[in-house]
N, C-alpha and C positions, 0 to 999 in steps of 0.2 A: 639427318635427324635434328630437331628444335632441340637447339640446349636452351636452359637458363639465364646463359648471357643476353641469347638471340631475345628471348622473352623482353627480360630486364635491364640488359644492358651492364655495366661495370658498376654499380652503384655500392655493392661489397666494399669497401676497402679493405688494404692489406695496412696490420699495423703491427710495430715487433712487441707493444703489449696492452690486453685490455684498459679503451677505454673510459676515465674516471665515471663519468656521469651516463652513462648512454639511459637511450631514450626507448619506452617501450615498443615492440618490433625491431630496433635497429639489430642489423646483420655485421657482423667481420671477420676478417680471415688472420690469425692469428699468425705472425708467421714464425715466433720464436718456437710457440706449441706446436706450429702447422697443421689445426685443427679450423674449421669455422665455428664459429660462436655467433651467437645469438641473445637478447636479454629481452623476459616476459616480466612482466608487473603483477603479484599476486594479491590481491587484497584477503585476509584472512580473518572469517569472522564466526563467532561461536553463540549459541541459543545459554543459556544460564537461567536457573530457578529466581525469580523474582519476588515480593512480598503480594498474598494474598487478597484477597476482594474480600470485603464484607459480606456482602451478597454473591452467591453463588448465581452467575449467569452466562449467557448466550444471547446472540444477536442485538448485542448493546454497540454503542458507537462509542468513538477516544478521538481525543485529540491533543494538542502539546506537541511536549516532548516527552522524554524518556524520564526525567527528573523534575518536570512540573508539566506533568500530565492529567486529564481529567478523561473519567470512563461514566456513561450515563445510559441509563434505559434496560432492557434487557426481558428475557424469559420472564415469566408471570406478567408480561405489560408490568415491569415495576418503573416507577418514577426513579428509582436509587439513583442517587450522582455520588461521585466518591472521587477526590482529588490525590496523587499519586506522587511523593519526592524523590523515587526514586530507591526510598528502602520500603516503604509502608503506605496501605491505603488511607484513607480518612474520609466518613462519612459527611458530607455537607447536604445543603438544602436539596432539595429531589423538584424535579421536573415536573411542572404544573398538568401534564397529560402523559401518565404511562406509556409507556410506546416500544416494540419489540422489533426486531427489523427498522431500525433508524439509520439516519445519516448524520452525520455532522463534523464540523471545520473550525479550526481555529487555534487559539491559544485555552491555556486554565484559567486565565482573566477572561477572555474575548469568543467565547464560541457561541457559532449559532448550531442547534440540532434543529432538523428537520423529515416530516415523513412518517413512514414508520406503521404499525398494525397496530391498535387498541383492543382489542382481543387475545386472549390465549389461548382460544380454541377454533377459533375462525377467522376466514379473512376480511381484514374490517380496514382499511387501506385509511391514513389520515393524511389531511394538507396541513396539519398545525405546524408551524415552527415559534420556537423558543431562542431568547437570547440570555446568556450566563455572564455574570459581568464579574466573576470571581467572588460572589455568594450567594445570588438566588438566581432563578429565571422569571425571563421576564417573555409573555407572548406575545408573537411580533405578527408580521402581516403572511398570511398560508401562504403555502406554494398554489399555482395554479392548477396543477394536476395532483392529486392525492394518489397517494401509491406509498408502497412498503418494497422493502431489499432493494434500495436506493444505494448509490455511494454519494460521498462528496468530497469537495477539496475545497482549500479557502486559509487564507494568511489570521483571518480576525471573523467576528461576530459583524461586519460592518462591510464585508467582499468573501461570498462563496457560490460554487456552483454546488448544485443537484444534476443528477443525471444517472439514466438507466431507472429499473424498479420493474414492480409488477401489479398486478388485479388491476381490471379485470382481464388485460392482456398486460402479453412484457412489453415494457416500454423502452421507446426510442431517447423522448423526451429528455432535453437540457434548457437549464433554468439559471438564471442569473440574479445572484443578487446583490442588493446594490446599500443596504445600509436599511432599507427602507421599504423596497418592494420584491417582489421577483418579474422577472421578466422570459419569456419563451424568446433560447434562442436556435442554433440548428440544432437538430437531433443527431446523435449517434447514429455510423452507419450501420451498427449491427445492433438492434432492440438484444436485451438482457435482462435480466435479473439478476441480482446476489452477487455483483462483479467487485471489486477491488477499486478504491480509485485513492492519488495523491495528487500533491500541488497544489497551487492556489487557482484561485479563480481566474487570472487571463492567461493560465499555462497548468495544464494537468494533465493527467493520466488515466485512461481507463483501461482495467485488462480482468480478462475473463469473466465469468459470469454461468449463467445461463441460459442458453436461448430456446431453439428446436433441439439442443443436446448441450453438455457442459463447452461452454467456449472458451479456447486459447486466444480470439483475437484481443491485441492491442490497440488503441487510439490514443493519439495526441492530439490535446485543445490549442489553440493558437490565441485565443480570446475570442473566435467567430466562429472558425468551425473547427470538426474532428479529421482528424485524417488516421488511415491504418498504417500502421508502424509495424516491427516484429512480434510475430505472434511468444506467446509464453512456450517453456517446454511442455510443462503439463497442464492441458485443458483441465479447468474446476469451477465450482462455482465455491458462493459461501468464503472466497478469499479474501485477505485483505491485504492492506500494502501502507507502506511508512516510507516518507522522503520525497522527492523533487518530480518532474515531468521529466526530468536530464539524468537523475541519480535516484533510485530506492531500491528499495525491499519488496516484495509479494513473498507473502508465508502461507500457508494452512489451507485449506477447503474440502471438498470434497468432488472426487469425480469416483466416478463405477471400480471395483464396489464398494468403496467407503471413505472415510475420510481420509486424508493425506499431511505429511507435515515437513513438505517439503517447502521449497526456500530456493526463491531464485532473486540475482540482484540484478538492477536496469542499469546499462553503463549510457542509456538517450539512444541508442539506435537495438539494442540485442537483451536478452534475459542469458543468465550464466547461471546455473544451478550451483547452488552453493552447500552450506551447512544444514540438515535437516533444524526442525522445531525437534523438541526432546519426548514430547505428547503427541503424538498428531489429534491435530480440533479443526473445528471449522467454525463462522463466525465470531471470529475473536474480537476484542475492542482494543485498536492500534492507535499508536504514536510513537511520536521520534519520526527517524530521518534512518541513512542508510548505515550512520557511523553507530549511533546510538537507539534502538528500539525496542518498543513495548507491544508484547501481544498479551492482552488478559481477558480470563476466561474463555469461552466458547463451548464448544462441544463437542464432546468423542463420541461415550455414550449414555452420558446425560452431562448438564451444566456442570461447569467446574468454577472454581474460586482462583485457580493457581493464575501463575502469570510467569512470562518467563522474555528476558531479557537478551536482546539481541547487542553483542559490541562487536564492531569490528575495527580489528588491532590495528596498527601499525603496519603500513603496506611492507609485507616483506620479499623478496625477489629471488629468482632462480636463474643462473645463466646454465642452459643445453647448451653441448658441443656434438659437432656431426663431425668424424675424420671422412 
């Protein structure tokens, strides 16, 4: 019979008592207890009520952080911008072209929005993009393909990508921008719509969406092309997501039959389901990162104003024993 040693070999040690600092997965064989022990790394993180949106909406874009955040566009095609400290919203200058189904990247000084639908009743797909310099917009050069239920990522108003969308098909399409222009570079290998994406521009994230049906696949950018990664637990579209190509968040969307407010974290290779949202909504407008984030507004079953606060605490640990 294969034991475990034959597998693994002696890499167990015997020690007469728990080691100080051990490292997550490390294994040992206790001999004072004469138990094996083991030690798992638990990151633990809770959804919280956060301060309201002026305007009540859905399928508007965020960017920032958790405590100088900025939330823009949304249901009705409103122009509304609204900058966010971290207790309370604030209405500032509105976006030179309404737009519902947008994208955008960046800082509450430095974002660019991009994309997006001009219509609130039909699909009216736009190329315009905007730059925010932390009090008005300003219109900068379209994208090349005009499309709505875009994602993006991107450090500043001056380096983001576009990628994914839809009308009049879903699109593949990934677009670079450079301060100044956009650029077509590979496509996704799975076309989508309404998918999640984080990161910046020469390292990001895409996951889920929807395709031919609500997609779980994952992609990582490299700065040239996409490659699939692990997929999500729960395929949805209308998702969004806060934090790195290596470390974030995906919350909220909707898959069959309706919306979800579930919450999974990216440790760069796997998703681990974590804390629910407290609402479940779909299209919400994100920022933060995986320690600290913001989902506001979205959709359940009509737009909402709420917003609600993602912290995750102080990694706290568990050691299991096996006799």
């Amino acid at each position: 019979m294969t034991t475990y040693k034959d597998i693994r070999g002696t890499h167990i040690t015997t020690v007469a008592s728990d080691p100080p600092a051990p490292v997550n997965g490390q294994m040992w064989y206790n001999s004072t207890d004469q138990v094996m022990k083991g030690f798992k790394l638990l990151n633990v993180g809770v959804w919280a009520t956060g301060g309201s949106l002026n305007t009540s909406r859905s399928q508007a874009a965020g960017s920032g952080t958790l405590t100088v955040g900025l939330v823009f566009g949304g249901t009705g095609v409103t122009g509304a911008t609204e900058t966010y400290n971290g207790t309370s919203f604030t209405e500032v200058n509105d976006l030179n072209t309404g737009r519902r189904t947008i994208a955008g990247a960046g800082t509450q000084t430095s974002t660019i929005a991009f994309g997006g639908n001009t219509s609130p009743s039909s699909a009216t797909p736009s190329a315009v993009a905007e730059e925010f310099d932390g009090s008005s917009w300003t219109e900068v050069g379209d994208l090349n393909t005009a499309r709505f239920g875009l994602a993006g990522a991107g450090a500043s108003s001056e380096s983001a990508l576009a990628f994914g969308g839809g009308y009049p098909a879903i699109r593949a399409e990934t677009e670079l921008w450079n301060g100044s222009s956009w650029t077509e570079v590979n496509d996704l290998n799975t076309a989508r719509d309404y998918p999640g994406g984080m990161g910046i521009a020469t390292a990001a994230l895409a996951f889920g969406g929807e395709g031919t049906a609500h997609d779980a696949e994952t992609e990582s950018w490299n700065g040239s092309s996409w490659t699939e990664v692990g997929d999500l637990n729960t395929a949805r579209g209308g998702i969004s997501g806060a934090g790195e190509y290596t470390t974030g968040l995906a919350f909220g969307g909707e898959t069959p039959p309706g919306v979800v407010a579930n919450t999974e974290e990216w440790n760069g290779s796997a998703w681990t389901e974590v804390a629910d949202l407290s609402t479940a909504r779909r299209f919400t407008a994100p920022a933060g990162d995986l320690t600290a984030a913001l989902a506001a507004g979205g959709l359940s079953s009509s737009p909402t104003a709420s917003s609600e606060e993602w912290s995750n605490t102080t990694p706290s640990t568990v050691t299991f024993t096996a006799s």
